[in-house]
N, C-alpha and C positions, 0 to 999 in steps of 0.2 A: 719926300714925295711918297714913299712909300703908306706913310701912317694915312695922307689923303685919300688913296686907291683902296686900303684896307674900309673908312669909313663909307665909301662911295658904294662899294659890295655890298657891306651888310646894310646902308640902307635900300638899295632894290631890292634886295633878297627879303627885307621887311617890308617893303609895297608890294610885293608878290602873297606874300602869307596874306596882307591883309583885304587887298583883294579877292583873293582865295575864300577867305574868310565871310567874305562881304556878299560873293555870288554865291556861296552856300547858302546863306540866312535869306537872299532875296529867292531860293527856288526857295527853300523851306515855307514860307511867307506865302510862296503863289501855291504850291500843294495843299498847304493850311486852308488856302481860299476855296479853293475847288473844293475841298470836302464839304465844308459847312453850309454848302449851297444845297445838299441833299434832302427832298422834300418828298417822301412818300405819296404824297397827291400828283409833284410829276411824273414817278415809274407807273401810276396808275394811269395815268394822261396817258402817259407813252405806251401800256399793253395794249389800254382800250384801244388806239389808234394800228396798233399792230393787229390786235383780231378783227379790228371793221377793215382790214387792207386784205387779210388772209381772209375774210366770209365774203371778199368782191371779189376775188381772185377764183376760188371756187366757185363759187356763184358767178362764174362768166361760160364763154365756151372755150376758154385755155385758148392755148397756140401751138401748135397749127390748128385749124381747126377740128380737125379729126383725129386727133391727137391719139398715139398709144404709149405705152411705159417706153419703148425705147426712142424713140422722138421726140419728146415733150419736152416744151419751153416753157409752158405755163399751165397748168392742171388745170381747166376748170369743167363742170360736171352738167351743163348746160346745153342744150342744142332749142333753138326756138324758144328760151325762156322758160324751156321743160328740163326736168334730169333726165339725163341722157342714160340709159342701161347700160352702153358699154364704154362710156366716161365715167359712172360712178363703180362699175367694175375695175377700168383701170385704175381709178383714183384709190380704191380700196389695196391693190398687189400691191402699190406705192409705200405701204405702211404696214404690211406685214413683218418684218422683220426691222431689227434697229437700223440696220445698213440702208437697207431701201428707205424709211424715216428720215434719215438724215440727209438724203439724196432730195426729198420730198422737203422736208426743211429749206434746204441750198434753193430750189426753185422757187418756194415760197418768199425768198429773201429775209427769213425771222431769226433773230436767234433766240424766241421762247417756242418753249413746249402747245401743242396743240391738241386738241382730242374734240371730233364733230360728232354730237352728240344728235341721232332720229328721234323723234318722239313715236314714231313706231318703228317694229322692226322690219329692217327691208331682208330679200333675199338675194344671196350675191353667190354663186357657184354651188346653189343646193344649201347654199348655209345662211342660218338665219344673224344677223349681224344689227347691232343697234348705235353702231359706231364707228369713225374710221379718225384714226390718227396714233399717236405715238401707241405705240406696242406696250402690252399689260395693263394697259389703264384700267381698273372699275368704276364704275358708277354706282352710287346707292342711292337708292330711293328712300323719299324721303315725304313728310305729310306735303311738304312746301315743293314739290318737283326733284329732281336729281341732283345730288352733291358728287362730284367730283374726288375721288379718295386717290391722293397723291400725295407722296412725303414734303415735308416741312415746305412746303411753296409760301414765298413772301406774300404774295398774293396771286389771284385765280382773277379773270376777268371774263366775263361771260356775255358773250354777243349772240342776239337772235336772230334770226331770219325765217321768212315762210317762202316756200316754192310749191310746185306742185311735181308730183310723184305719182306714175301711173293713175291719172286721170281724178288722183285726191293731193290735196291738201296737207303737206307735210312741214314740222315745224326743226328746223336744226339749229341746235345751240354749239355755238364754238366756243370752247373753253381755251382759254390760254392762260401760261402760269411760266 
């Protein structure tokens, strides 16, 4: 009886490895899948659609409506279809520093980088400013408009919008990367 019980062990203990065996190779298999599905035109689908979400978002009048840095549910820089001067004041403290960015981030719901680019310069506290988003960004100009000079970004995607600003006509480009 003995010699049966001995057989009877090591074959479960060999449907155990090969199972084992079996549900490695089928995650292996489903990982395998999931990668090769990686199509650069969709993370570009997916920026573009992340900076047309974040240039509606701004381009609203936020939440609450009166919104200031420590209330704010949703930033947006708008009153009457106009920029508001002390919504695009607070939208700009927002992203002074990385800490506040990343706070400004969380409310925007993104997890790409942003930089909203004036086509002229406004004034915000005395100081003349042609931008508001992640902290150190520059911009250079260029024959063709403004490139965006950020390290190694897979890609940059650049959404337009026009509003009006103190009683003109202003153009801001949101860059996401």
């Amino acid at each position: 009886m003995s010699i049966s019980i001995n057989k009877g062990q090591v074959w479960s203990l060999d449907l155990i490895v090969a199972v084992t065996i079996f549900i490695f190779g089928l995650i292996g298999i489903y990982l395998y899948a999931l990668n090769i599905n990686y199509h650069p035109e969709d993370i570009q689908n997916l920026m573009y659609k992340e900076g047309d979400l974040i240039s509606s978002l701004i381009l609203s009048e936020g939440y609450p409506e009166n919104w200031e840095t420590d209330n704010v549910k949703v930033p947006g820089i708008l009153t009457n279809n106009l920029i508001d001067k002390a919504k695009i004041v607070n939208l700009y403290e927002l992203s002074r520093t990385n800490e506040d960015y990343e706070m400004l981030r969380d409310l925007l719901d993104t997890k790409y980088d942003f930089y909203i680019n004036f086509n002229r310069d406004i004034i915000i506290n005395g100081e003349s400013v042609s931008g508001i988003g992640k902290p150190g960004i520059n911009l250079d100009k260029t024959s063709s408009g403004y490139f965006i000079n950020v390290e190694n970004p897979e890609f940059v995607i650049k959404v337009t919008r026009i509003t009006i600003y103190e009683n003109k006509p202003i153009r801001l480009d949101f860059y996401v990367w």
